[in-house]
N, C-alpha and C positions, 0 to 999 in steps of 0.2 A: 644284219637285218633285225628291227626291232617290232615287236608285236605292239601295234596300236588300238586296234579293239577287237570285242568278239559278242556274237549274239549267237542265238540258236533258234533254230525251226527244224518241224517232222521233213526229213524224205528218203532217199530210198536208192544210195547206192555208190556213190562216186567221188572222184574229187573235180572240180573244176575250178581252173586258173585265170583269174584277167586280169589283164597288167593293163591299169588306166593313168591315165597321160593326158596332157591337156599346153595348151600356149605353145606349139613346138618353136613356130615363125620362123619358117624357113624362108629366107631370102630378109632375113634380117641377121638372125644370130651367126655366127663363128667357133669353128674350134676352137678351142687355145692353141694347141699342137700341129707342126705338121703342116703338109698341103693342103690345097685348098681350092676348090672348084671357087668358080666366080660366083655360082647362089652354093653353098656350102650345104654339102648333105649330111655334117657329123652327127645332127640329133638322130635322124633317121638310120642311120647307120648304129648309135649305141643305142636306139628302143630296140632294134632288131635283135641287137646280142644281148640286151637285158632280155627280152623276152624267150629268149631261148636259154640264157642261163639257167628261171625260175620257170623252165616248160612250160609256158602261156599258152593256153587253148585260143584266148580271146586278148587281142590288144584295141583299146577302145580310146580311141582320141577323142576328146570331148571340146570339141573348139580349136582355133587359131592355127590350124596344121602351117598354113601359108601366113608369112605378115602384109603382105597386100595384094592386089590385083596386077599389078606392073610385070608379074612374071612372066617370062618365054614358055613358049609351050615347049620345048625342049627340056626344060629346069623343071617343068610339071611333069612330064613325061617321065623325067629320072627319079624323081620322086616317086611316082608310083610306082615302077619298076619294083626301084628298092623296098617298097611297101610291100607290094605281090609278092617277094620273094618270102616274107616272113613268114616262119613256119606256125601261122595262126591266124584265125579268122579276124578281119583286122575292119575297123568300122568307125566312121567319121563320122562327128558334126560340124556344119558350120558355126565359128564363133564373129563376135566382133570387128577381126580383121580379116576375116576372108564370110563374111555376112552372105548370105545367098539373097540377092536381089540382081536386077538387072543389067548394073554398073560393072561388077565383082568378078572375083575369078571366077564362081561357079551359076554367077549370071548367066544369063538367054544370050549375051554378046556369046559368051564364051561356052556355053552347051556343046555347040559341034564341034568346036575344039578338045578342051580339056576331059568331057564327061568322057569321051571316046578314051582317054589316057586312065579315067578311071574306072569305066566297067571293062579296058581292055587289061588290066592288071588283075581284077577280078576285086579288087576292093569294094569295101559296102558301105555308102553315102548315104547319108539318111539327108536329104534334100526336100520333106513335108514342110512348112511351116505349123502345119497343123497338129504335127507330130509320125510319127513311122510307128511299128512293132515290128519285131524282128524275132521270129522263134529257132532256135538252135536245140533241136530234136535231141541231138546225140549230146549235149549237154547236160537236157532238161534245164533250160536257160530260156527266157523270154526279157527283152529288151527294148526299151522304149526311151525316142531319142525325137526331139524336136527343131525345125531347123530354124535358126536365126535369121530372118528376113528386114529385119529392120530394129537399129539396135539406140532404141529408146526407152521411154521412161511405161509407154503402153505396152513393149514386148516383156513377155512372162517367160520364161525358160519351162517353168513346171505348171505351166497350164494345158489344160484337155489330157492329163496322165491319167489312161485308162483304168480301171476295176482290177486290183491285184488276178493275175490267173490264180485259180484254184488249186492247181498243181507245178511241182519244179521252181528254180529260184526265179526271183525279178531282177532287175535292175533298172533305174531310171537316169536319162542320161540330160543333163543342160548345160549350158555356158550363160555365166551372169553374178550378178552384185547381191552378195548373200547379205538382208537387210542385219545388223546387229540391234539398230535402233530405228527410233520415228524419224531422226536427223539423216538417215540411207534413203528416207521418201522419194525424192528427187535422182536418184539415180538411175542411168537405163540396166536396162534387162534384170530387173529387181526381183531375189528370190526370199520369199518370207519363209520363216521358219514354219510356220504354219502349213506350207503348202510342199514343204521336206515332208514331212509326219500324215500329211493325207498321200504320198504316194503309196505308201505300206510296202514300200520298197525294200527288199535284203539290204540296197546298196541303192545311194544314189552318187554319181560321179559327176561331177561339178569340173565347169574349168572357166578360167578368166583372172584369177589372183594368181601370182606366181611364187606364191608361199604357200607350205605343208600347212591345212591348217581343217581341223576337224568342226564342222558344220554340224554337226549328227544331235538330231531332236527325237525325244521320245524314245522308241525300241528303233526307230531307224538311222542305219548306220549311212554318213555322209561326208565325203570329204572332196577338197580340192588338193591336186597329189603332189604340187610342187610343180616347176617347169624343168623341162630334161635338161636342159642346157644352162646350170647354174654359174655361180662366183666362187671361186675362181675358175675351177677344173669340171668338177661332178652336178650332177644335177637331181633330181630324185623322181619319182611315181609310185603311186599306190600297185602291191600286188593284192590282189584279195581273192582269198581262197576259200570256196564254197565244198564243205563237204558233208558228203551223207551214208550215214554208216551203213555194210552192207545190210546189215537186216531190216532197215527201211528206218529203224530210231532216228532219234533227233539229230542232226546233223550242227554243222556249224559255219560260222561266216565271220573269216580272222583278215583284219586289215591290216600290213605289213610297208613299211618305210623303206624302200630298196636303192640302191643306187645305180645312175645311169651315168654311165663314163665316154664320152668321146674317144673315137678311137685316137690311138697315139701317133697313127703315122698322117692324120688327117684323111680329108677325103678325094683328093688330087690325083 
């Protein structure tokens, strides 16, 4: 596990874990190893044991959980099972390939199906286009995640990102095309560097590249965490760890490079 950054802010007491994740595409990708169900659950299966390896309070999928809408409601059902089971508050966006509009898996077709698979796991969807919040008390965590409804050159990933809270950490969550240049203009779901550094975010979690790749403008720390199911075997995700010393000092916010292993006997 290798330390990739660290900032500092006042607070008042704790540690807190989230292991953020992004592109899973389940009903695209495969183990390498082993059995193997017909839509393959080995990402979900190694976020699970990653996130209990490094105690994750919080696993945050930032985009693409699914690669497309084709999937049985059975294969989505499994999926969240396995999700529910995670020993951690566990909270989705829609990305690119699983977009929330009306087409889509978590389309209006598909509401009375599928939503049912995910508020019956106890999963947390952040399903706004306009954006959600999301406060986790016993963390002193506030989260703010917007949902992808249409994935163009006019959707904003980090547009309408609320007024930092005054107290406890942030974090901001999107899926999208981090501009480097004026030549990215043209891209959809376009995120300007500019609009990283107005969240005043501890942390903003990005998904859509599926390479480790540090976005982070200003004092705000941002990245995109790799996708779990990499080339050949391993895959990776950011853990980031917010802590706050008990006598309420400065605490700190350390972003970590971890590995996500598919299990070896597969998931059959």
């Amino acid at each position: 596990m290798i330390g990739l950054a660290e900032t500092e802010m006042p607070g008042a007491g704790h540690t807190l874990r989230v292991l953020h994740t992004s592109d899973v595409h389940i009903g695209h990708v495969r183990g390498p190893h082993g059995a193997h169900r017909d839509v393959c659950q080995c990402p979900i299966h190694a976020l699970a044991d990653t996130a209990a390896a490094h105690q994750a309070d919080v696993l945050l999928i930032a985009g693409d959980l699914f690669d497309h809408a084709r999937l049985r409601r059975p294969d989505v059902a499994h999926t969240m099972e396995l999700l529910g089971d995670v020993d951690a508050s566990v909270v989705i966006i829609p990305g690119n390939h699983d977009v929330h509009d009306e087409r889509t898996l978590w389309g209006t077709h598909a509401d009375h199906e599928h939503r049912l698979e995910v508020t019956g796991a106890g999963v947390i969807f952040l399903d706004d286009p306009l954006g959600a919040t999301l406060h986790f008390g016993e963390h002193d965590l506030t989260l703010w995640g917007r949902a992808m409804d249409s994935h163009d050159a006019d959707y904003r990933p980090l547009a309408g990102v609320p007024a930092r809270p005054d107290d406890g950490w942030f974090i901001a969550a999107g899926h999208g095309h981090f501009q480097r240049t004026a030549d990215d203009a043209h891209r959809s779901s376009p995120i300007a560097a500019e609009e990283i550094e107005a969240t005043a975010a501890d942390y903003v979690a990005l998904g859509h590249w599926h390479v480790t790749t540090d976005v982070s403008v200003g004092e705000v720390i941002a990245w995109y965490p790799g996708a779990p199911m990499g080339t050949p075997s391993n895959g990776t995700a950011c853990l980031v760890t917010f802590h706050q010393h008990a006598d309420g000092s400065t605490g700190t916010v350390a972003v970590d490079h971890v590995a996500v292993t598919p299990p070896p006997a597969g998931c059959g």
